[in-house]
N, C-alpha and C positions, 0 to 999 in steps of 0.2 A: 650329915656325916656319911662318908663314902666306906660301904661293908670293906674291911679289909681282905685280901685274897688269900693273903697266908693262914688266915684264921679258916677263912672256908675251906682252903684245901684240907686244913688240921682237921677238921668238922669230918670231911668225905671221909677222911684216913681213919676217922675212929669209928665211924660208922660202918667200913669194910672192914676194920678190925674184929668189930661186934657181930658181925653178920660172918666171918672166917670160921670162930669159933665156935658159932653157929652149926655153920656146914662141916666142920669137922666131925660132928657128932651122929651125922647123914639126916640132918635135916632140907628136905628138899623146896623146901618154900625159901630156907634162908638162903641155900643155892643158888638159885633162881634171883633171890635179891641182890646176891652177893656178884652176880656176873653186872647186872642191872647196875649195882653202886661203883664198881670198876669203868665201866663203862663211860658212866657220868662224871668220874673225877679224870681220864683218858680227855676228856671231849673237853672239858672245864681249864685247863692247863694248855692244850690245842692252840698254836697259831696257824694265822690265816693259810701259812705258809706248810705247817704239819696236816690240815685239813685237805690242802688242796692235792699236797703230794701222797695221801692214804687213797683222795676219791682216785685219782689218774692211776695207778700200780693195783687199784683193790682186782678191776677184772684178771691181769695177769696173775695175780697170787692165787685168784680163784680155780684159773687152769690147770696152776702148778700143781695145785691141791690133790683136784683131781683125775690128773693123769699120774700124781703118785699112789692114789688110793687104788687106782686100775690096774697099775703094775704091782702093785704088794710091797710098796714100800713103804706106806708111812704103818699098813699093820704087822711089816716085819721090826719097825723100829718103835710099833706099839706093844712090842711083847717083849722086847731087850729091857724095859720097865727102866729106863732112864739110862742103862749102862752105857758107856761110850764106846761108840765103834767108828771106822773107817768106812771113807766111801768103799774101798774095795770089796771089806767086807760086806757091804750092805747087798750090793752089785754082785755079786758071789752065792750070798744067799737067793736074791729074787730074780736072779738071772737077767737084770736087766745092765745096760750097757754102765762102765762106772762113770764116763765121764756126761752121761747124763742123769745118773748119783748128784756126780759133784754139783749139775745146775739146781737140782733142788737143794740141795743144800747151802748152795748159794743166797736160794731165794727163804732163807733164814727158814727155812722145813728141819733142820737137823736140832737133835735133841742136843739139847743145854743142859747141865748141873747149877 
């Protein structure tokens, strides 16, 4: 009999579930697990197709990363503590240009709710 998938995805989900509530309490081992268990149910769900296009874009995200961490902008947008704001104002604050704001945040760098 062939494992079923939806069972085992159910399986991952309750196990990051368990390991969330874990880490909400600041347990750091279950932290650690809990990126670990994210991770494996990411990669478990993965087609060939979502694999290949993560490896091809991962060095470019890695740039974007950080050339925003060297201009001050992903710890001006680490200290807005999730508030939403505008490329302009981001660009305003860290004096950097906005409409290369807007590429990072393009390349899905901008804080989400």
């Amino acid at each position: 009999m062939r494992p079923n998938p939806e069972m085992a995805v159910r399986t991952q989900i309750d196990r990051i579930t368990k390991l969330a509530k874990a880490d909400a309490t600041g347990d750091e081992v279950a932290h650690r697990q809990l990126l670990e268990e994210i991770h494996k149910l990411q990669l478990s769900i993965e087609t060939p197709f979502d694999t290949t296009a993560r490896l091809r874009f991962q060095p470019l995200q890695n740039i974007v990363v950080l050339v925003a961490l060297e201009n001050g902008v992903l710890p001006y947008i680490a200290k807005r503590n999730g508030k939403t704001m505008t490329s302009s104002e981001i660009a305003k604050a860290t004096s950097v240009d906005q409409l290369l704001v807007g590429m990072y945040m393009s390349r899905d760098l901008a804080v989400r709710k």
